[in-house]
Structure formats: C-alpha cells, structure tokens
N, C-alpha and C positions, 0 to 999 in steps of 0.2 A: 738711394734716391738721388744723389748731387750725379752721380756718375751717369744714371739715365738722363738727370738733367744736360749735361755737357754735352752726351752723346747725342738728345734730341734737338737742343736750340739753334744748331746750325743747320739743320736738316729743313729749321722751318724758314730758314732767312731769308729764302725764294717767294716764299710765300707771303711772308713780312710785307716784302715791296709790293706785291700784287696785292694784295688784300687792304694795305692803306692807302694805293689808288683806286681801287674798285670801291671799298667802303667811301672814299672821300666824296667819290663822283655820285652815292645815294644818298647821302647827306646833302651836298648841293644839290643834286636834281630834286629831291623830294623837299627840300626847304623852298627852292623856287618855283615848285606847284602848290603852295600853301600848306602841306604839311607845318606841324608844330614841331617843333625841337624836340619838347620831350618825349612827343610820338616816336618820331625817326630814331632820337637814342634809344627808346624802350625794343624799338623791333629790331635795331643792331644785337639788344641784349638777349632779348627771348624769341624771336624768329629767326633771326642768324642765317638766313638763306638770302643769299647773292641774287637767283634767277626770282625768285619768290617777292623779293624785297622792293626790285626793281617793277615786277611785276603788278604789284600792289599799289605803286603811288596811282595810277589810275583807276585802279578797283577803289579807294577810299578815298576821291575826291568825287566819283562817280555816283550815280545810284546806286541805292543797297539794294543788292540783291545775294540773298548769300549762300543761296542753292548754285547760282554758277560759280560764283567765290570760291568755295569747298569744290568743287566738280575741276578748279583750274587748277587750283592748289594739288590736288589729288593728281594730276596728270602732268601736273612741273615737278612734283617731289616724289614721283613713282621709282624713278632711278633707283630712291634711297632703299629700295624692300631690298633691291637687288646686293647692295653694297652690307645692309644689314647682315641676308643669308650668306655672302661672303667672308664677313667678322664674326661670326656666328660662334664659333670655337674657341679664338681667342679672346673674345670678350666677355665671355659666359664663365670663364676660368679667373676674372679679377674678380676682388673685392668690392668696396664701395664705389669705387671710383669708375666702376662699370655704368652705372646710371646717368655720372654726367659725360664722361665720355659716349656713349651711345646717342646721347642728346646733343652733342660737338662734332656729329660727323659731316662734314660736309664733302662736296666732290674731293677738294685738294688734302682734305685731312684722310680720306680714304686712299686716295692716290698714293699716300708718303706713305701710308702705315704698311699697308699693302704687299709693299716692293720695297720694305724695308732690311736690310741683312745685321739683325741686330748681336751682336758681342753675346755669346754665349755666360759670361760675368755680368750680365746688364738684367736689370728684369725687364721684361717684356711690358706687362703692365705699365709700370711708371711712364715706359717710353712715351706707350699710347696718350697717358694720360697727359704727360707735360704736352706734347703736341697739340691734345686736342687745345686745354687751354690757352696755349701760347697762340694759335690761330682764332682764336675765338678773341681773344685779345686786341689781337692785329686787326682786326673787323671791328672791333668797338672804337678803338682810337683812330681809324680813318674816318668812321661814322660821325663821332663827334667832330672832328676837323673841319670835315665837310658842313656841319652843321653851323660851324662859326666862320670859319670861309664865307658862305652861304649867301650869312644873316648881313655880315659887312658888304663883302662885294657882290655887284651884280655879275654875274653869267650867263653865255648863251650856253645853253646845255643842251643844244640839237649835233645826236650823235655821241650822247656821254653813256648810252647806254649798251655803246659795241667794245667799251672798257671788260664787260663780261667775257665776250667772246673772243679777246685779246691774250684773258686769262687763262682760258682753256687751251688753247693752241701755244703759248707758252709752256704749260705742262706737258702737253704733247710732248714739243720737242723735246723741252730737257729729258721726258721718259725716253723719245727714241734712241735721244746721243749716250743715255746713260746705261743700254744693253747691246749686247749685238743680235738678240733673236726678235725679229720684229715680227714674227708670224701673227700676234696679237694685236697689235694696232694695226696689220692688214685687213686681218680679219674686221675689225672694229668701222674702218674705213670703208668697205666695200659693203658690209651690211648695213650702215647707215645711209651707205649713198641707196643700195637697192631702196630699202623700203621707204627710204624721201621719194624716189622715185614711186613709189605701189601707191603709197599713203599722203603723199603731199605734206608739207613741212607743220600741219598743227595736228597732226596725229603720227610721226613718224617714230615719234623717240618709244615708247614701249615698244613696237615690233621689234625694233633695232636692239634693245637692251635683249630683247626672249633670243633674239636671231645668234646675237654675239654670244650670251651663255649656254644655247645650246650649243652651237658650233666650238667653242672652247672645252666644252663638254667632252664632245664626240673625240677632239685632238687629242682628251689630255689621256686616255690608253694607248696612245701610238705612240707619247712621249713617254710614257713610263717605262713601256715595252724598252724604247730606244736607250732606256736609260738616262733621260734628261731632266727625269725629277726626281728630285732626291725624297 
C-alpha cells in the first residue's frame, strides 16, 4: 500500500495545482452569489463535479425547477457512462475500495488512471484508489479556500468560470507531450469540432463522445493487427 502510495502522489501533483485553483474559483464564485458555506463545502464533498458545480450556482439561486435540473445534470455528466464502460474491468476486480473509487472519478482522475504504466510490484487497485482520494481532496481544500477567501475579500468573479476550461486544455497537453502517438486526441479533436459544428455547442458533447468511441473502436483492430497494442 505505501509503495502505491509513492508511486501515485506524484502522478496527482498536476492535478493538485489545477484542482485548488478551480475549486478556489467555486468557492469564491458561489459564495459571492449568495450560496452558504456550508452548502458550497457540502457539494465540494458529495458532488464533486467541476462543470456541474459551477453549473449549479445559478440553478440553486434560480427558480426550482428540477425536471430541467436533472435533464442538465444528466447531459453535463453523461461523459461519465462512457469513462465508467472504459474502467469497467479494472475496477470491478477491487475490493471495497471499488465504490468509493467509482464515486471519485472525475475527468482528470480518469484521464491519470487511464494512461497510467503501473510497476508490475505495485497493486493496481491501491493506485486507483489513492488517486482518486488525493484528487477528491485537492477539490475539497480549494473549495474551502475559496469559501474563506470569499467570505473576507470581495471579488469580481466575471470570467472565473473559464478556470474549467483552462483545466482541460492543460490535460490535453501534458497528454500530448507525454506520448508520441496522437492519433487519439486527433481523433478526439476533429470529432468534437464536427459535431459542434452539426449540433451547435448545447448539444454537441454526446455525439462527440459516441463519434470518438466508435471511431477508436473501429482503429483499435488495425492497431492490433500492426502490432501496437500489447
């Protein structure tokens, strides 16, 4: 277990910095639209989702209406079914630590696990698991930051919420620099831009997710054939 430890907490230190700036920036933004404190930590602790979280401080100072609520919620965190049937195998093979892990996945904790080349002496398991906590972590302690920040200083917080898409494109890269076969985030690229293009930007992201995992689909007999996956 210490040895997965070691192996994993460096793996998440990228994540570390983005995640106590991004959680900082929902804690200030959502304290200075009148959310409560305890609220904003409660949904660092048990929401845990970045695009959702953010998405939500004007669904809950809004009218309730929670047929659309559920309906948004349902089409921001659709991505996850996909990332699930991806950990499917390996996560179905731990122990207890399966439930909170699968509850801790977020884009970046899928992204690390993913593309990870773990030491055949390491468990695999633990890895997942320290990750997921240590990210789920790094989300609480900016959350609360942000909540005390918040509370003292004022803020203009117009444009605190392109910190998201900051974070994602930061993953990008370090994924690009960190292999030499990019045929998957071309893929990724060109099927997100098509179907923005077909579907226009509030319905774009599930075509684009079916687009890319079919299309990765179809590649990966060609790469096996060639011999490029083991």
């Amino acid at each position: 277990m210490k040895e997965a430890f070691k192996f994993a907490f460096p793996k998440t230190v990228p994540i570390f910095a983005g995640y106590l700036f991004l959680g900082l920036s929902f804690g200030i933004l959502a304290v200075s639209q009148g959310l409560s404190p305890s609220l904003t930590i409660f949904m660092s602790f048990l929401v845990y989702s970045g695009a959702m979280q953010f998405a939500a401080v004007p669904l809950l100072i809004g009218p309730f209406d929670p047929i659309t609520h559920f309906f948004l919620t349902l089409i921001i965190s659709a991505r996850h079914v996909f990332y699930g049937i991806t950990m499917l195998k390996p996560y179905s093979q731990m122990d207890w630590k399966k439930y909170y892990t699968i509850f801790a996945m977020t884009d970046e904790t899928f992204s690390l696990n993913v593309a990870l080349d773990i030491p055949a002496h390491i468990r695999q398991d633990w890895v997942f698991f320290h990750i997921s906590w240590l990210n789920h972590l790094y989300w609480i302690l900016g959350g609360v930051l942000g909540v005390v920040l918040g509370a003292m200083i004022p803020f203009d917080t117009t444009g605190i919420d392109f910190v998201l898409t900051a974070l994602f494109l930061s993953i990008f890269v370090d994924q690009w620099l960190s292999t030499d076969d990019h045929t998957p985030a071309i893929i990724g690229l060109l099927s997100t831009f098509a179907m923005l293009l077909l579907f226009g930007k509030q319905h774009f992201m599930i075509p684009s997710m079916l687009l890319i995992i079919m299309t990765l689909l179809a590649q990966r007999p060609k790469d096996q054939k060639g011999g490029d996956i083991q």
